[in-house]
C-alpha positions as CSV (number, residue, x, y, z in Angstrom):
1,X,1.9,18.3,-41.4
2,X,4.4,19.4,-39.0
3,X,1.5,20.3,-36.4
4,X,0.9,16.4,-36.6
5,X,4.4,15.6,-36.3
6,X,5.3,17.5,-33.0
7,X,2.1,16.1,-31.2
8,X,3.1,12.6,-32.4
9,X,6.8,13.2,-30.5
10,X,4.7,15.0,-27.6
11,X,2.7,11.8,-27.2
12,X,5.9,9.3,-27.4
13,X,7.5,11.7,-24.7
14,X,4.3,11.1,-22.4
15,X,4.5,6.7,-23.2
16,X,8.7,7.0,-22.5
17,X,9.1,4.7,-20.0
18,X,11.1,6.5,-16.8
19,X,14.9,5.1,-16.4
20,X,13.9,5.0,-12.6
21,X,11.2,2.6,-11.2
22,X,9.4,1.4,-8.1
23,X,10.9,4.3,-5.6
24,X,10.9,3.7,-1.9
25,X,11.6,6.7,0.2
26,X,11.5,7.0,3.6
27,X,9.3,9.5,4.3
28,X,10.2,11.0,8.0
29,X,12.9,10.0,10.0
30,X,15.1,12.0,13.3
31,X,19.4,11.4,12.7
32,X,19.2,12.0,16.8
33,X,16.8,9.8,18.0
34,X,19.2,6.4,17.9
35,X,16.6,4.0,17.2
36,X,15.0,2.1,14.4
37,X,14.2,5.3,12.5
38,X,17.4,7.2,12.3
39,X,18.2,6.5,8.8
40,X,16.6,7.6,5.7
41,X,16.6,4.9,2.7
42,X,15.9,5.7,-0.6
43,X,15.4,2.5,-3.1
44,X,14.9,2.0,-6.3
45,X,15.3,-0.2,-9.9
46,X,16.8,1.0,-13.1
47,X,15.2,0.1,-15.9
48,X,19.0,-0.2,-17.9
49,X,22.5,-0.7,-16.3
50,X,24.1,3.2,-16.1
51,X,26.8,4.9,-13.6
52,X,24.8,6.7,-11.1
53,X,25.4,9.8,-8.7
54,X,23.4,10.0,-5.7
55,X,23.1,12.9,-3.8
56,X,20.6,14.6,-1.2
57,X,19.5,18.3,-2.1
58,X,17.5,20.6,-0.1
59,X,14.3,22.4,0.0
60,X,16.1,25.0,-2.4
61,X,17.6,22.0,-4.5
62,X,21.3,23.1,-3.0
63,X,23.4,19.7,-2.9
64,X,23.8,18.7,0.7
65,X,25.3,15.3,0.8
66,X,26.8,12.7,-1.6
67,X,25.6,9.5,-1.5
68,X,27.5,8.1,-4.2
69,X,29.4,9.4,-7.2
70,X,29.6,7.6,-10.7
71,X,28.6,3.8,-9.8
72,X,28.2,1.6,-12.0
73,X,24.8,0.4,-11.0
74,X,21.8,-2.1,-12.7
75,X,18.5,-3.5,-11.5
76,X,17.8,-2.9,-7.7
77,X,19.7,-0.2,-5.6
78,X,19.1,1.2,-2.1
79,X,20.9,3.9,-0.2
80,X,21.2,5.1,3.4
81,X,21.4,8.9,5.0
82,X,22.5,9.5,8.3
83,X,20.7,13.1,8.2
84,X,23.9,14.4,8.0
85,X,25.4,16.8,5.4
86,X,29.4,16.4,3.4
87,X,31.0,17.6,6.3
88,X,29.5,15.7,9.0
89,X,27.1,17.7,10.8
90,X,23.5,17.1,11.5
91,X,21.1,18.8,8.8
92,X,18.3,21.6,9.6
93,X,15.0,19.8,10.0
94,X,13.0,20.5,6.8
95,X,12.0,18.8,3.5
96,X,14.9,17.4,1.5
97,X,15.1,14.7,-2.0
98,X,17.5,12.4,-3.6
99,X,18.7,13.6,-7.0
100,X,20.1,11.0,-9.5
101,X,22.4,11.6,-12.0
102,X,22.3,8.9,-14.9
103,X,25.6,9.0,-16.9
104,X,25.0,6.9,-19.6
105,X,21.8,8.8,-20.7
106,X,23.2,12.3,-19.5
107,X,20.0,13.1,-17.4
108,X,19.6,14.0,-13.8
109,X,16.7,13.1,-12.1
110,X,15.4,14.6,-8.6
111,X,12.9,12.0,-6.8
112,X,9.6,14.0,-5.7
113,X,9.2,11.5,-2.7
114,X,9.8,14.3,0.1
115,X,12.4,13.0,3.1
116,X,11.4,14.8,5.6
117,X,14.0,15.8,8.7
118,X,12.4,16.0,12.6
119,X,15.1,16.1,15.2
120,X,12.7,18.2,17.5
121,X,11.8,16.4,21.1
122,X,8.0,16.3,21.8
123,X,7.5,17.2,25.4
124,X,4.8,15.7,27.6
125,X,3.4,16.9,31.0
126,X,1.6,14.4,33.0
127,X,-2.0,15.2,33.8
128,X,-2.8,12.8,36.2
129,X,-2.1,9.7,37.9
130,X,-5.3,7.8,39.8
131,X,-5.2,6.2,42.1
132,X,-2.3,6.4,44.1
133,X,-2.8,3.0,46.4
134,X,-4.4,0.0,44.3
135,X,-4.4,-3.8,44.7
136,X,-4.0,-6.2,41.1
137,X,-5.7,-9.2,43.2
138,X,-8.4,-9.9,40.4
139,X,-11.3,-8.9,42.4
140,X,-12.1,-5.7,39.8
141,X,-12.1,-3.0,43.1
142,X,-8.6,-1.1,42.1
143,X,-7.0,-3.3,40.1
144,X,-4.9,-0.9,37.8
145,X,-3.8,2.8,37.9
146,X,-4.7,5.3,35.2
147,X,-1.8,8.0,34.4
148,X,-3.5,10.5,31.9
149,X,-0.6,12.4,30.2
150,X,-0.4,15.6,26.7
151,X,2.1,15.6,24.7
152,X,3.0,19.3,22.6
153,X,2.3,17.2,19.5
154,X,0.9,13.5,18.1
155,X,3.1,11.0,19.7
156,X,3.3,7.6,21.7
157,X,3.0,7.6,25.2
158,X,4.7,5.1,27.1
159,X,4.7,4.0,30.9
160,X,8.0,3.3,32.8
161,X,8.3,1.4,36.1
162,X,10.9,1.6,38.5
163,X,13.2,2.8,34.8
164,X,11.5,-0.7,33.2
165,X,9.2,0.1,30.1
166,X,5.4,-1.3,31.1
167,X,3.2,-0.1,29.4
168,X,3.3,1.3,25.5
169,X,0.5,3.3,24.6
170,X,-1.8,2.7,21.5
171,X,-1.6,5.5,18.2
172,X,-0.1,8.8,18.0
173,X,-2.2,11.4,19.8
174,X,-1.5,14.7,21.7
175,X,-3.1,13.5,25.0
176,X,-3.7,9.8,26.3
177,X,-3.9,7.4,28.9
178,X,-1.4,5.0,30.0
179,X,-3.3,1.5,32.3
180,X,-0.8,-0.3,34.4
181,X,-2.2,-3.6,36.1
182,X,0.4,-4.0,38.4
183,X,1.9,-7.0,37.0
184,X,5.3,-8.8,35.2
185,X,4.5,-11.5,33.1
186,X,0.7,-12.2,34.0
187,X,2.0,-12.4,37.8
188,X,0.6,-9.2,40.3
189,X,3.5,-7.7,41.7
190,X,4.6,-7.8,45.2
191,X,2.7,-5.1,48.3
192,X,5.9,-2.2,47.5
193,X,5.8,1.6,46.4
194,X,6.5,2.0,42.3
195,X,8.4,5.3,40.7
196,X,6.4,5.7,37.5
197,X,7.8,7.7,35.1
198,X,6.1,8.8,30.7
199,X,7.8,9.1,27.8
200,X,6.5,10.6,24.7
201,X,7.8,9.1,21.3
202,X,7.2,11.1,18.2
203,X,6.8,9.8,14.5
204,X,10.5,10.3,13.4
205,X,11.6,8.8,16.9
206,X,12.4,11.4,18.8
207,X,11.8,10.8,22.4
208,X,10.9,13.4,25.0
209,X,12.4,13.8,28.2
210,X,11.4,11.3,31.1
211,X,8.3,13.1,32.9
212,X,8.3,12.2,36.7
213,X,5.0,10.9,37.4
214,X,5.1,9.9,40.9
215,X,4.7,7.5,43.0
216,X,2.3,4.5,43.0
217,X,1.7,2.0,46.1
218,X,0.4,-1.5,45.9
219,X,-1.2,-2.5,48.9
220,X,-3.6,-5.6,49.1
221,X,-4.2,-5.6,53.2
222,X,-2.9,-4.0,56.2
223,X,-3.7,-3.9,59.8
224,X,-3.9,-0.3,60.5
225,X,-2.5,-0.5,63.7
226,X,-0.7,-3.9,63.4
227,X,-0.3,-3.7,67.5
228,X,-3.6,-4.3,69.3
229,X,-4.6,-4.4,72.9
230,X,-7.7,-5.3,74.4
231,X,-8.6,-7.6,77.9
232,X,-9.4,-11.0,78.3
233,X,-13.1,-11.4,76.9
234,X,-13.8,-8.0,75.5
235,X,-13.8,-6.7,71.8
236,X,-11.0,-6.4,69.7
237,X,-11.5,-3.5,67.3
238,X,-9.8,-4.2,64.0
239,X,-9.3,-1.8,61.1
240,X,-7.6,-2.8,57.9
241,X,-6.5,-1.2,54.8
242,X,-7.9,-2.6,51.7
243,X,-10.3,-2.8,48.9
244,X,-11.9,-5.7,49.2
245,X,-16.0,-5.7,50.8
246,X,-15.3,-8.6,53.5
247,X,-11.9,-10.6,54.7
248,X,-11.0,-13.5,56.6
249,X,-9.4,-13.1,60.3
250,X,-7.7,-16.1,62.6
251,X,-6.5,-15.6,65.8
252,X,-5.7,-17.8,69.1
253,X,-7.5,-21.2,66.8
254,X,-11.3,-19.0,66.3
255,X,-11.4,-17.9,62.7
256,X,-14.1,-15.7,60.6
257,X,-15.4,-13.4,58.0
258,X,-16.3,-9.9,59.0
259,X,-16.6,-6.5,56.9
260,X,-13.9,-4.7,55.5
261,X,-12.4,-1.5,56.8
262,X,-13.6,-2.1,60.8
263,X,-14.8,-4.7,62.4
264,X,-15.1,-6.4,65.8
265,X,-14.0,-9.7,67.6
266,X,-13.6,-11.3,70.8
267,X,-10.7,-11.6,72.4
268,X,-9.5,-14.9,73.9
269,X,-9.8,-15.9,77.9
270,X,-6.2,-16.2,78.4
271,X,-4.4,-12.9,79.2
272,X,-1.1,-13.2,76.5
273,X,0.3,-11.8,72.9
274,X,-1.7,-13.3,70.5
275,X,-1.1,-13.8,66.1
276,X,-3.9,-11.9,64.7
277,X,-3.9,-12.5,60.5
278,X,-6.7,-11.0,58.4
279,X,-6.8,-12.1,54.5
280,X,-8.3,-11.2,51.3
281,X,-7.8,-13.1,47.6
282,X,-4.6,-15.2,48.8
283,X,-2.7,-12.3,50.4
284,X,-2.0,-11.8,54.0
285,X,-1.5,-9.2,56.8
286,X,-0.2,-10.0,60.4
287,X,0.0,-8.6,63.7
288,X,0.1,-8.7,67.2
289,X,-2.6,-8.9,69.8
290,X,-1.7,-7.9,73.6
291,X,-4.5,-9.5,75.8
292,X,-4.7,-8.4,79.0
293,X,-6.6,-9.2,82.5
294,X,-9.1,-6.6,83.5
């Protein structure tokens, strides 16, 4: 008989509804990282209206910082750490738990959702950056530039150009690839050089430091010389810098197509400085032609 009595109270114990419900713990967060993510909130309902302490233990179940002491409390409740312990000072990343003390019942309660503390900065080290000179004009020949980058653990990678955030990688990996199209709002970006510059966000938030990446040119044509010479008749030999298979050229009213990087015209009758323009896409290069007698 009293066999079948203690595993009646056995089972009851097992069907007792728990005093705390639905628990919402944050799960990792950095106190240094001064973004979205440095504050841990733990949440949760009480099944009865009690006078609650709140406090934040430790791995070792050592009290390290009060949350709240003997409030009276029903239904929903919600608290926020700063990561930091009673006297102020940032916490040893590790695994710490909220522990709740119910007065009214006389039970203390410690949450096994783990709060886990990452103030650490991941570091990244860029692998590569390729190409160096590239042209968004739409014609798919160098459009973007690829910066390959590895990060000492699973973080974000993002793209900075000029200091102005670009490009935001996809996932949390140790090593990815950061594409930057060259343009600001759907618009290609004006023929200038570019300081690119990675930045590695981790999980909790923390961000590494700013990894110099180098420097990136955007360069749709170029006259390479832009000062010519040639006499009255004879070839001009052009060169240009770009990407594109064939490009437009006017000079002295004549006007044609020839093939991109060298090509060859005639030079006007009249011995004088002459605009020479070459084209590709909508953009533009000029220079100067000095025709001369023979």
């Amino acid at each position: 008989m009293a066999t079948g009595v203690a595993f009646l109270h056995t089972e009851s114990l097992k069907l007792e509804t728990s005093p705390i419900r639905q628990t919402r713990v944050t799960k990792l967060f950095s106190p240094v990282c001064r973004c979205e993510t440095s504050k841990a909130r733990i949440a949760f309902r009480l099944g009865k209206p009690d006078v609650i302490s709140t406090s934040i233990v430790d791995g070792s179940g050592n009290d390290v910082h009060l949350l709240a002491s003997e409030r009276p409390t029903r239904g929903r409740v919600a608290f926020l750490w700063n990561g930091r312990d009673d006297s102020g000072r940032i916490v040893p990343d590790g695994i710490y738990r909220a522990r709740v003390r119910l007065d009214f019942i006389e039970k203390t309660y410690t949450l096994p959702n783990a709060i886990v503390v990452d103030s650490k900065r991941p570091v990244a080290k860029v692998v590569s950056v390729r190409p160096r000179i590239f042209s968004p004009d739409g014609d798919r020949r160098s459009d973007r530039i690829s910066v390959r980058y590895t990060v000492d653990e699973r973080a974000r990678g993002m793209l900075y150009v000029d200091g102005v955030r670009r490009v935001v990688g996809s996932g949390l990996k140790p090593a990815g690839e950061l594409r930057w199209y060259g343009k600001v709002d759907g618009r290609p970006l004006p023929a200038d050089r570019y300081r690119l510059g990675v930045v590695a966000v981790d999980p909790a938030g923390n961000r590494s430091r700013p990894v110099n990446a180098g420097v990136v040119r955007i360069r749709y044509i170029a006259l390479t010389p832009p000062h010519l010479r040639a006499k009255v008749g004879g070839w001009i030999r052009v060169r240009v810098s770009t990407d594109a298979r064939r490009v437009a050229w006017r000079i002295g009213g004549r006007q044609g197509i020839a093939t991109a990087p060298a090509f060859r015209i005639r030079a006007p009758k009249t011995a004088r400085r002459y605009l020479l323009v070459v084209s590709e896409h909508g953009h533009h290069a000029g220079g100067s032609v000095d025709v001369v007698a023979g």
